[in-house]
N, CA, C and O atoms as CSV, one atom per row, in Angstrom:
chain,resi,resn,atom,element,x,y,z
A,1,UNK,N,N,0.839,-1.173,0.000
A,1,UNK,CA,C,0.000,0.000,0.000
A,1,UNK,C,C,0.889,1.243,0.000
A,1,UNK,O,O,2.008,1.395,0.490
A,2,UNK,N,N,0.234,1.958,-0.567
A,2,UNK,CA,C,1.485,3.588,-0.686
A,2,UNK,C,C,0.440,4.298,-0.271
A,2,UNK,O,O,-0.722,4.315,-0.676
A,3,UNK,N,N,1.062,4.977,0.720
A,3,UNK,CA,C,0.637,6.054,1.223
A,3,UNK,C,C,1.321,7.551,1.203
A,3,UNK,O,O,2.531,7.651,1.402
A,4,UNK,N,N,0.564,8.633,0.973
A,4,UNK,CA,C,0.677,9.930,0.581
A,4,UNK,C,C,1.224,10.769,1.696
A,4,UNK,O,O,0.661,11.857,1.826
A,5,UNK,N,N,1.910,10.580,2.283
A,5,UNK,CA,C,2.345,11.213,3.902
A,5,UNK,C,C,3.087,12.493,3.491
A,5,UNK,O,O,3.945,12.511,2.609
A,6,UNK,N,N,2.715,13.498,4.156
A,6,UNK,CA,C,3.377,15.235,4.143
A,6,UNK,C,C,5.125,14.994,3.999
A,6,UNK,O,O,5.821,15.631,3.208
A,7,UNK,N,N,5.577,14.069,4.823
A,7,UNK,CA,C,7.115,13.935,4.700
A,7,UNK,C,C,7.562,13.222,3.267
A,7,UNK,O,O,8.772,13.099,3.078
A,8,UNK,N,N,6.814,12.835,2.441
A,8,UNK,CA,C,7.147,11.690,1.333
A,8,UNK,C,C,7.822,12.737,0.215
A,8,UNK,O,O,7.218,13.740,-0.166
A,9,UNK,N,N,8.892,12.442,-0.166
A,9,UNK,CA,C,9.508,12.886,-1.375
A,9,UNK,C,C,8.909,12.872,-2.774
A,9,UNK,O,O,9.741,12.175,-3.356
A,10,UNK,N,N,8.213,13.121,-3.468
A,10,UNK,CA,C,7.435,13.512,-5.051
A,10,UNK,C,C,8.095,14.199,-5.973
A,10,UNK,O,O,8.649,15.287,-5.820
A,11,UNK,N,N,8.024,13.505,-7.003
A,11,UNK,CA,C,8.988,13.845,-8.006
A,11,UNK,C,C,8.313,14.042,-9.084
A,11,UNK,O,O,7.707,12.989,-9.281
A,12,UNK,N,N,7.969,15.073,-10.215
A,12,UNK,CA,C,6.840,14.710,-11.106
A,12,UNK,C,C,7.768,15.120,-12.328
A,12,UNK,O,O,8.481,16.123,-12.349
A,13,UNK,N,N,7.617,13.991,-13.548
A,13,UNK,CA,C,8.815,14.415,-14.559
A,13,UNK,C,C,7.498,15.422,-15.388
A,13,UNK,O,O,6.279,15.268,-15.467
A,14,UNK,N,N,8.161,16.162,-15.761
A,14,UNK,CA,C,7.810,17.123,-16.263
A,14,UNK,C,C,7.457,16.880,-18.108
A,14,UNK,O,O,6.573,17.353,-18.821
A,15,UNK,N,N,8.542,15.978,-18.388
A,15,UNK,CA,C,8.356,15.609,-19.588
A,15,UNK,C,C,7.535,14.488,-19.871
A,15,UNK,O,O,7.404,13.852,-18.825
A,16,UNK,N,N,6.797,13.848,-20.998
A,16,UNK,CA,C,5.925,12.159,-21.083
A,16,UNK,C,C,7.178,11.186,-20.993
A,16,UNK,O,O,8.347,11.498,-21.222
A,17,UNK,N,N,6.870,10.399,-20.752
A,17,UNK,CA,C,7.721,9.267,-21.054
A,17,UNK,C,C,6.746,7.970,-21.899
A,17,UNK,O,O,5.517,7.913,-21.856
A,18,UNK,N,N,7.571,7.077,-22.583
A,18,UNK,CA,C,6.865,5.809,-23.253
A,18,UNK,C,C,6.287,4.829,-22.647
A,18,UNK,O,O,6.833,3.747,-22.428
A,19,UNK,N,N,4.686,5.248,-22.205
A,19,UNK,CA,C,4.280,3.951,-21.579
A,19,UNK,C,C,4.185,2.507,-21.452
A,19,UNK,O,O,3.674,1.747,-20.629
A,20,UNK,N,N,5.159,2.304,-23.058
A,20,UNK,CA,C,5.394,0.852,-22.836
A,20,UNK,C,C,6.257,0.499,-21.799
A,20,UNK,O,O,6.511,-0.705,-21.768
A,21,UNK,N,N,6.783,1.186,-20.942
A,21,UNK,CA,C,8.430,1.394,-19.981
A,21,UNK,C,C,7.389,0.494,-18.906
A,21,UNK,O,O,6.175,0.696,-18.881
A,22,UNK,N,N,7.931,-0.307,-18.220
A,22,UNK,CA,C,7.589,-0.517,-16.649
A,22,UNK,C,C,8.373,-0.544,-16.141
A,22,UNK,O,O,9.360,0.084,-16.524
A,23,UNK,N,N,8.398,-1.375,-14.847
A,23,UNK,CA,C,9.038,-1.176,-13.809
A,23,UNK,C,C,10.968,-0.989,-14.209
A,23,UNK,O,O,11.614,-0.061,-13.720
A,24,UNK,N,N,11.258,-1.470,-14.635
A,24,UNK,CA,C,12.811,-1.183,-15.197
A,24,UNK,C,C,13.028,-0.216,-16.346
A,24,UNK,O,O,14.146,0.208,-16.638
A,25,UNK,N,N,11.974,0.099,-16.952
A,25,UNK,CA,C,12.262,1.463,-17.946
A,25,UNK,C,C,12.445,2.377,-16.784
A,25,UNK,O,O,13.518,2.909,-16.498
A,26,UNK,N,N,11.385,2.517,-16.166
A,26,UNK,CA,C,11.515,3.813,-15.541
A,26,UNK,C,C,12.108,3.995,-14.570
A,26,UNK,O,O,12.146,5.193,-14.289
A,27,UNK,N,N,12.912,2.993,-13.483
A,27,UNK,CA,C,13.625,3.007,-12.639
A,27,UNK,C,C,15.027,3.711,-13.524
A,27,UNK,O,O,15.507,4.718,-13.004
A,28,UNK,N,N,15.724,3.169,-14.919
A,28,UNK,CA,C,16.217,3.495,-15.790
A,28,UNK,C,C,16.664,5.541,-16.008
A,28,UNK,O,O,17.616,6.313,-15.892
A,29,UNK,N,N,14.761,5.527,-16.490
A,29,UNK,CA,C,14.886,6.984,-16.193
A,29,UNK,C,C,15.202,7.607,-15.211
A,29,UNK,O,O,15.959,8.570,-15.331
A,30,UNK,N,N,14.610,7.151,-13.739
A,30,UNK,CA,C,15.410,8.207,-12.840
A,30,UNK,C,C,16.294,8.162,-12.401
A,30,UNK,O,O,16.456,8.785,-11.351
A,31,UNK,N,N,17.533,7.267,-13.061
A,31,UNK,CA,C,18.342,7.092,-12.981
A,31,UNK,C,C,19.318,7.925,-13.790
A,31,UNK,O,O,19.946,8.826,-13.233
A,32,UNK,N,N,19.450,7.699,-14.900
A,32,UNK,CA,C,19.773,7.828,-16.212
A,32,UNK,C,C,19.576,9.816,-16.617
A,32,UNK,O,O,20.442,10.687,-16.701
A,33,UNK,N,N,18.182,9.879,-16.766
A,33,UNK,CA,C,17.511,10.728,-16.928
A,33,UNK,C,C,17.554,11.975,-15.820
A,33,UNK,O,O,17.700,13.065,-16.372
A,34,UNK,N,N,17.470,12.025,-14.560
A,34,UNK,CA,C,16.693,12.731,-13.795
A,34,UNK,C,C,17.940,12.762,-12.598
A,34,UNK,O,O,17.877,13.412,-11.554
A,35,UNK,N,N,19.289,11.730,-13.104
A,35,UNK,CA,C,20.028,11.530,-11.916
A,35,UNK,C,C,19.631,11.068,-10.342
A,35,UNK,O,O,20.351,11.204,-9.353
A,36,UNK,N,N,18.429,10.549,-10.389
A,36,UNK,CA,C,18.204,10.033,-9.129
A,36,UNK,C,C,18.110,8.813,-8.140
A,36,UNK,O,O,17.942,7.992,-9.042
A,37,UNK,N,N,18.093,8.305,-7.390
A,37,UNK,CA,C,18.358,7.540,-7.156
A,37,UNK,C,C,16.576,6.427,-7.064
A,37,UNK,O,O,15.919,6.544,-6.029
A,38,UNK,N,N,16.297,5.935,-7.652
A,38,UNK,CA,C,14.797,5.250,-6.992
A,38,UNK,C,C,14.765,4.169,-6.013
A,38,UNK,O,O,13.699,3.570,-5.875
A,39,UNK,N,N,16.155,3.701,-5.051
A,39,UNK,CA,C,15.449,2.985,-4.443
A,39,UNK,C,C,16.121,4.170,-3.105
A,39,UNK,O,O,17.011,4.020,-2.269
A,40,UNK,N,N,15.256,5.260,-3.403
A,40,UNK,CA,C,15.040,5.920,-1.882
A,40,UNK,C,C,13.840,6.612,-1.563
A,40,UNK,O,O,13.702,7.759,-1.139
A,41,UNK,N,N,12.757,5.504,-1.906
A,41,UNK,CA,C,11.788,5.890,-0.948
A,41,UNK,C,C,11.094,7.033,-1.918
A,41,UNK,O,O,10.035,7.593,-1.633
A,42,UNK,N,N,11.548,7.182,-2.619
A,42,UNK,CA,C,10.917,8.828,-3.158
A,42,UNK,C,C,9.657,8.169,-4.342
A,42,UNK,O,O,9.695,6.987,-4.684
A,43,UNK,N,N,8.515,9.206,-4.903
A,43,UNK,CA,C,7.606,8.471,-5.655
A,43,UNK,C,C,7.972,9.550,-6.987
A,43,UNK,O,O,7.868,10.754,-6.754
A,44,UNK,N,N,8.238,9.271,-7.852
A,44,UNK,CA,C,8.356,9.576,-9.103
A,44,UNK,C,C,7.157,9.211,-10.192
A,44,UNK,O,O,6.600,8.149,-10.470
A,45,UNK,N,N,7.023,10.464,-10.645
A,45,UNK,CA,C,5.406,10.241,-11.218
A,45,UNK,C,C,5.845,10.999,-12.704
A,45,UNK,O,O,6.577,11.947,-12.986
A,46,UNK,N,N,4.843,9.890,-13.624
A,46,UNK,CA,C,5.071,10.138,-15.097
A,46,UNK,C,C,3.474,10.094,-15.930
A,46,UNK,O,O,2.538,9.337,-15.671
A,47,UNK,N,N,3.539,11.122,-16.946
A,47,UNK,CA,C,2.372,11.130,-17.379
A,47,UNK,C,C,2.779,10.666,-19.208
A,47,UNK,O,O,3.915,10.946,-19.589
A,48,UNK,N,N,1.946,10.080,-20.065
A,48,UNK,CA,C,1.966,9.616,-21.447
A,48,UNK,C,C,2.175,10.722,-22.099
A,48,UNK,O,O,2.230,11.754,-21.430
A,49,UNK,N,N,2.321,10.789,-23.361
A,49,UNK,CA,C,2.395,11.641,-24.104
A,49,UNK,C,C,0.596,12.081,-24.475
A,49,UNK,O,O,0.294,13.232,-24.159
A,50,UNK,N,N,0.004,11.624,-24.808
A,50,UNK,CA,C,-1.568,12.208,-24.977
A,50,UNK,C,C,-2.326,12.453,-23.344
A,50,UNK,O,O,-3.543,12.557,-23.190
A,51,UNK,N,N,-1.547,12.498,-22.487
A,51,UNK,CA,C,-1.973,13.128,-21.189
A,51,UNK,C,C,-3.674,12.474,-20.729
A,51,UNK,O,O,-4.681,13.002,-20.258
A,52,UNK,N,N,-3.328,11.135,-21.142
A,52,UNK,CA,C,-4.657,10.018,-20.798
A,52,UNK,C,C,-4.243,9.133,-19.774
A,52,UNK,O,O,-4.937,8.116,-19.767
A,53,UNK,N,N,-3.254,9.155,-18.800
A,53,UNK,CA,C,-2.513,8.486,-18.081
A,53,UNK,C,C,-1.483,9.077,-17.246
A,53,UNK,O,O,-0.880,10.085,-17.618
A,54,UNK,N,N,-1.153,8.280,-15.696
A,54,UNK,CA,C,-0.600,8.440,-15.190
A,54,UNK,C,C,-0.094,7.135,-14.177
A,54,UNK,O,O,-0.830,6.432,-13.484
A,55,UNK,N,N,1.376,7.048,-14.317
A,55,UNK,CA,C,2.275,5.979,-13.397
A,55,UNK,C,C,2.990,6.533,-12.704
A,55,UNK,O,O,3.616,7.451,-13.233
A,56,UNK,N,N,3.202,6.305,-11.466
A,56,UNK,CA,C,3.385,6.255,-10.392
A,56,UNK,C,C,4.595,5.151,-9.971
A,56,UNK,O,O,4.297,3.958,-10.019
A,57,UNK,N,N,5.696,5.469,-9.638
A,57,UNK,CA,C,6.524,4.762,-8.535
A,57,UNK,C,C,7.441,4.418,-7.537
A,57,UNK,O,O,8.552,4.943,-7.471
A,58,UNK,N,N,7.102,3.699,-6.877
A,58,UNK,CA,C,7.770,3.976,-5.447
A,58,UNK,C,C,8.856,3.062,-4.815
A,58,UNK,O,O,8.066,2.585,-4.000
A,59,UNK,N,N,9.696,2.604,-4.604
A,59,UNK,CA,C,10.160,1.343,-3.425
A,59,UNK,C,C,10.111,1.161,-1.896
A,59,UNK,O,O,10.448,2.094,-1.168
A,60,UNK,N,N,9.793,0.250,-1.507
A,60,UNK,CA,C,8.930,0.368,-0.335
A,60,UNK,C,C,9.917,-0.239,0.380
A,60,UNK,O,O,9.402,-0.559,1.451
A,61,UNK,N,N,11.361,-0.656,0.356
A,61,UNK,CA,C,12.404,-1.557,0.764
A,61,UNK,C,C,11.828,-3.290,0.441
A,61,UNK,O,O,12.280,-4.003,1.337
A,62,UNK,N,N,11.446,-3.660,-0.015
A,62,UNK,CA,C,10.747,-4.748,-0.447
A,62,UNK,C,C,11.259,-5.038,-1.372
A,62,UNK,O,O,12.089,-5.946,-1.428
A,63,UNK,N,N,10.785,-4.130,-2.614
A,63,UNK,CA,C,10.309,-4.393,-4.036
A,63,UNK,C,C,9.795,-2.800,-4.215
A,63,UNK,O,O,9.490,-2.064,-3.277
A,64,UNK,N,N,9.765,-2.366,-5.956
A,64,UNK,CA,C,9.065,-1.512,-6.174
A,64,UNK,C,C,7.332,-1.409,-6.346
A,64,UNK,O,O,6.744,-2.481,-6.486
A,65,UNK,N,N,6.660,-0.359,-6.338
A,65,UNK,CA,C,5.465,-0.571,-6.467
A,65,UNK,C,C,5.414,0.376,-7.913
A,65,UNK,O,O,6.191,1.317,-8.075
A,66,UNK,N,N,4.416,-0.007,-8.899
A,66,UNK,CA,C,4.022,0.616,-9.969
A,66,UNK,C,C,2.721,0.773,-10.058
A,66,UNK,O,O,2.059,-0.249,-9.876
A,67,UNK,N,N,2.068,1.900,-10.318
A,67,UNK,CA,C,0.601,2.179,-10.167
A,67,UNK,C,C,0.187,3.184,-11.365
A,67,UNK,O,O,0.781,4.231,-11.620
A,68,UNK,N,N,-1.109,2.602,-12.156
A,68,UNK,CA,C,-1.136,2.991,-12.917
A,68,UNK,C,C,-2.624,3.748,-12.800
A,68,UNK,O,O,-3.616,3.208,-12.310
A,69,UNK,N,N,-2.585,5.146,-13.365
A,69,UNK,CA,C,-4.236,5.773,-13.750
A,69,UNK,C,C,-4.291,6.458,-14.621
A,69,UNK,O,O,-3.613,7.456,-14.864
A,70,UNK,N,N,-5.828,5.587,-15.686
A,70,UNK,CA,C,-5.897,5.983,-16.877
A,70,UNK,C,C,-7.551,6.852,-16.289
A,70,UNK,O,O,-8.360,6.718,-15.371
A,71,UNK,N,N,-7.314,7.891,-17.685
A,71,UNK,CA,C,-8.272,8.757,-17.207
A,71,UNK,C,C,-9.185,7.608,-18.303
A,71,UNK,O,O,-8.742,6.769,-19.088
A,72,UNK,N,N,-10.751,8.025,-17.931
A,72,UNK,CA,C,-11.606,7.202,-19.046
A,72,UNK,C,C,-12.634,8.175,-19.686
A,72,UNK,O,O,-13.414,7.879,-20.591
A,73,UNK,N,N,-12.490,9.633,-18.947
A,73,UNK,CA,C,-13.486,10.751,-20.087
A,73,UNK,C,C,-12.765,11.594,-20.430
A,73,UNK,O,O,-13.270,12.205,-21.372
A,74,UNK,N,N,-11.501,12.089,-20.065
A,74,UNK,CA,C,-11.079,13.093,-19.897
A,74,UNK,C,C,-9.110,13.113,-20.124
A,74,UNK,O,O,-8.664,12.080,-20.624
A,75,UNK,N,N,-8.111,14.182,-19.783
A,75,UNK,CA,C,-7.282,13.907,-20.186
A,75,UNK,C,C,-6.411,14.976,-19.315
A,75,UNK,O,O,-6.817,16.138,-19.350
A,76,UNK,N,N,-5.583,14.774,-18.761
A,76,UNK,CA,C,-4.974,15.994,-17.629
A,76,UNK,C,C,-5.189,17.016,-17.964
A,76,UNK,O,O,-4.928,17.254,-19.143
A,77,UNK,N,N,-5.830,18.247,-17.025
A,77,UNK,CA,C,-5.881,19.494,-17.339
A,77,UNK,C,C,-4.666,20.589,-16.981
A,77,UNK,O,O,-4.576,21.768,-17.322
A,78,UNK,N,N,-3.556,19.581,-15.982
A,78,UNK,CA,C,-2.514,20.606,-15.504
A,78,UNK,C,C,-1.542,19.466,-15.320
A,78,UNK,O,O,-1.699,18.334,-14.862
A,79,UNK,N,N,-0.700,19.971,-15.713
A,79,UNK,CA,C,1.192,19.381,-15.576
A,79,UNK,C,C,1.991,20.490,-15.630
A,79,UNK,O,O,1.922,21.603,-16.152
A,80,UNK,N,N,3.007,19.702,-14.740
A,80,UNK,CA,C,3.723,21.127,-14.632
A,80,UNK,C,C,5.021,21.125,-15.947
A,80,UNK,O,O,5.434,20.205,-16.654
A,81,UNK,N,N,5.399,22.590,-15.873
A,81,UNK,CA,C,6.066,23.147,-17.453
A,81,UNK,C,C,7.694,22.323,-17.110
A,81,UNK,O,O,8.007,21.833,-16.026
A,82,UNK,N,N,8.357,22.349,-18.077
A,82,UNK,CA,C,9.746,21.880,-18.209
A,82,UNK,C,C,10.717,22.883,-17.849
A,82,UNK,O,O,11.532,23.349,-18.644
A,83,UNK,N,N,10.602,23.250,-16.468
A,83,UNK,CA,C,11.732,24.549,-16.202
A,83,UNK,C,C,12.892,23.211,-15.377
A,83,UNK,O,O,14.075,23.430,-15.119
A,84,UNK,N,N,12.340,22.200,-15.163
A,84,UNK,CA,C,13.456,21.746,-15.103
A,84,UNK,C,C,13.525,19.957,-15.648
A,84,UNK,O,O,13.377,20.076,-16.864
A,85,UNK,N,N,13.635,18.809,-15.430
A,85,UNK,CA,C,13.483,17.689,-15.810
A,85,UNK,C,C,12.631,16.844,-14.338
A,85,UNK,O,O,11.922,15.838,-14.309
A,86,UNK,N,N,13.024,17.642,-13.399
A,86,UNK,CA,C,11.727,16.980,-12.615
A,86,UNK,C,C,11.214,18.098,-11.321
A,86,UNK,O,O,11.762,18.929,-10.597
A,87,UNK,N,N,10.098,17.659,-11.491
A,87,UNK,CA,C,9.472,19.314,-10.554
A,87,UNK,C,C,8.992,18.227,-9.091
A,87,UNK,O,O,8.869,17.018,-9.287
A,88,UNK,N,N,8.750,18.840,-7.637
A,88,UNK,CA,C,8.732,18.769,-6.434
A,88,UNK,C,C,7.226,19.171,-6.307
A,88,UNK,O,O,6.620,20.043,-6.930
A,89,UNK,N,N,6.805,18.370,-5.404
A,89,UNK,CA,C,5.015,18.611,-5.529
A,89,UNK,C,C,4.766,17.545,-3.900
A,89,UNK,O,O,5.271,16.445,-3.680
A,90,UNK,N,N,4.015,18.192,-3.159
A,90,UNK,CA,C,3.790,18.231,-2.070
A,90,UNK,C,C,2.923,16.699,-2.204
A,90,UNK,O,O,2.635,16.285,-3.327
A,91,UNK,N,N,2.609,16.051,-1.177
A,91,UNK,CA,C,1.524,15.048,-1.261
A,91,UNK,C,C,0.136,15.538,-1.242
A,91,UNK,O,O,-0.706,14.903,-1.877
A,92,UNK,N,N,-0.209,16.621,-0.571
A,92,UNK,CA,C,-1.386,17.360,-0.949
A,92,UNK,C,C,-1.777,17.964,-2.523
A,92,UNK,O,O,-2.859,18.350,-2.965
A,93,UNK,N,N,-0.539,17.884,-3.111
A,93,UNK,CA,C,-0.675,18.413,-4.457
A,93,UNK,C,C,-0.880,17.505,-5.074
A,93,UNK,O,O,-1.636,17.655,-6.034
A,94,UNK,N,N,-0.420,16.427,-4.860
A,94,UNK,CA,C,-0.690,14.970,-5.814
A,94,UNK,C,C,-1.999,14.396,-5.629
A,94,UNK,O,O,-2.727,14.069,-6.566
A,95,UNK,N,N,-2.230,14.302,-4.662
A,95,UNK,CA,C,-3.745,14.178,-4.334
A,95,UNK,C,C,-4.507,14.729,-5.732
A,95,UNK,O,O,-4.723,14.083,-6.757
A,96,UNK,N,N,-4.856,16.184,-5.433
A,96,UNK,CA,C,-5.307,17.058,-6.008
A,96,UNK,C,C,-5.218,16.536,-8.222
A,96,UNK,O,O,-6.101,16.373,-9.064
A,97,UNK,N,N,-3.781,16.470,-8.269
A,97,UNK,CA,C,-3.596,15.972,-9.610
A,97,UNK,C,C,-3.770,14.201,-9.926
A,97,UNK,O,O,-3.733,13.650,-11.026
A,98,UNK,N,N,-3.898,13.790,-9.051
A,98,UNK,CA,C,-4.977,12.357,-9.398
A,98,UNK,C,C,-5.930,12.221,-9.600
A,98,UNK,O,O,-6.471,11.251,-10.131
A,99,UNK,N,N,-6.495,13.447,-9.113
A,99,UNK,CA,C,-7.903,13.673,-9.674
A,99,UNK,C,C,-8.489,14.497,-10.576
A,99,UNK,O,O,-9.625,14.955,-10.705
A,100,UNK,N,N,-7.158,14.613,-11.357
A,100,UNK,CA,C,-7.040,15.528,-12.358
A,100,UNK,C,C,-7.188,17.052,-12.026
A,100,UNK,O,O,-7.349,17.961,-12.840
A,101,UNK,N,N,-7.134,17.109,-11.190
A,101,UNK,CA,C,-7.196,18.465,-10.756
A,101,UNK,C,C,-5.823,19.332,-10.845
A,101,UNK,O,O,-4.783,18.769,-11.189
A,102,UNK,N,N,-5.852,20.996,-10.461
A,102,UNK,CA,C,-4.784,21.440,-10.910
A,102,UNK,C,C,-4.427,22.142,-9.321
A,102,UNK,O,O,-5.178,22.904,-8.712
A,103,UNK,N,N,-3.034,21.639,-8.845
A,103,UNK,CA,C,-2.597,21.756,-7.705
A,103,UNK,C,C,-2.738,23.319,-7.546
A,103,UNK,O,O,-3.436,23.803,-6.654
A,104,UNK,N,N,-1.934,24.200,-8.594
A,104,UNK,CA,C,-1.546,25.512,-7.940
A,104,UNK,C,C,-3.018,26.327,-7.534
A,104,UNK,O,O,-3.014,27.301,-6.782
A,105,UNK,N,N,-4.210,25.798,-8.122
A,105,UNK,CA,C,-5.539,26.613,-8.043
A,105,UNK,C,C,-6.471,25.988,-6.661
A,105,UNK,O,O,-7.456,26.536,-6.166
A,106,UNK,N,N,-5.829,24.670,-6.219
A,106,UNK,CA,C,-6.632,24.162,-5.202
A,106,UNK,C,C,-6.269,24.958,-3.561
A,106,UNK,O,O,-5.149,25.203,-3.113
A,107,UNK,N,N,-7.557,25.224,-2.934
A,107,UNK,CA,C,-7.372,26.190,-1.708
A,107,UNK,C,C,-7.217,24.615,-0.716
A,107,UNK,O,O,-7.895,23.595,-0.591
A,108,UNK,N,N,-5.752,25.212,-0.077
A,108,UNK,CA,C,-5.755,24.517,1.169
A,108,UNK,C,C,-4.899,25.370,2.275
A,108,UNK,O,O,-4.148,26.345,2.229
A,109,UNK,N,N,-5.453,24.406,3.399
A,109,UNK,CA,C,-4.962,25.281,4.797
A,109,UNK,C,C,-3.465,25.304,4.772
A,109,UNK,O,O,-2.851,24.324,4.351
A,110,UNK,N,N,-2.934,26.224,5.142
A,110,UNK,CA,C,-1.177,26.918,5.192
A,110,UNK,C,C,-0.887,25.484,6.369
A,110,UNK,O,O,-1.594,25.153,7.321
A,111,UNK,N,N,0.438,24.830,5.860
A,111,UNK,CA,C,1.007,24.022,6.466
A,111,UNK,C,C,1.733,24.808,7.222
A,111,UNK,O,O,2.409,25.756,6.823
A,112,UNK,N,N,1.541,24.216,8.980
A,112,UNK,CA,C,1.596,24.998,10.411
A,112,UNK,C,C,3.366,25.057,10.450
A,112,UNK,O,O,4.123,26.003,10.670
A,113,UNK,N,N,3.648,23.543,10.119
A,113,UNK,CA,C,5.277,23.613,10.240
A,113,UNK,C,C,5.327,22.972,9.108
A,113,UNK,O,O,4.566,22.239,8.477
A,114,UNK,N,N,6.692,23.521,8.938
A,114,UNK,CA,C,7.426,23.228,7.565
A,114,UNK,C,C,8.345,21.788,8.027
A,114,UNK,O,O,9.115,21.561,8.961
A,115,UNK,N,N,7.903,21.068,7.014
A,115,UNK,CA,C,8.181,19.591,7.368
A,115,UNK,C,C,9.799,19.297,6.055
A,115,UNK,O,O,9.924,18.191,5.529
A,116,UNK,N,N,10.423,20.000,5.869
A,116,UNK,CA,C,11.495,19.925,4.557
A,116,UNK,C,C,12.861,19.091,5.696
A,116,UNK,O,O,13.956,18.787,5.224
């Protein structure tokens, strides 16, 4: 089970990647790509090129987890721009963009302490 916790590291590539990729394409990319490391815990999130989809993944010290959501009416209304190769997004923000929603416009309460 993955859970969305305020302390969790989120990584959102900014660019599509080839959804034929699973679990070793994209470990690949954030490797390769993004310089990062994926087995630390962090969730790295990728959207298709026609913005009808979204994967998700994490390592849990186990094994990795891969999670996939396809939209079925609709098609992302917000991703964030390419100012860099991977953008930082709160777990409250991801929330928000799983449900296709667009993080920077959603009202939420000012986080009391800064958890960085």
């Amino acid at each position: 089970m993955i859970q969305l916790v305020p302390h969790l590291k989120i990584f959102v590539a900014c660019d599509p990647v080839d959804f034929r990729k699973g679990i070793d394409g994209l470990v690949a990319v954030c490797r390769q790509q993004f310089d990062r490391d994926p087995f630390s815990g962090a969730v790295f999130v990728f959207r298709n090129r026609s913005r009808t989809s979204i994967k998700l993944i994490v390592y849990d010290s186990q094994g990795f987890w891969l999670c996939l959501k396809r939209f079925s009416k609709s098609r992302l209304t917000w991703w964030p721009d390419g100012s860099g190769p991977l953008h930082p997004m709160a777990a409250h923000q991801l929330h928000v963009l799983l449900y296709n929603g667009d993080p920077r416009r959603a009202r939420m309460a000012d986080a009391w302490r800064d958890l960085k």
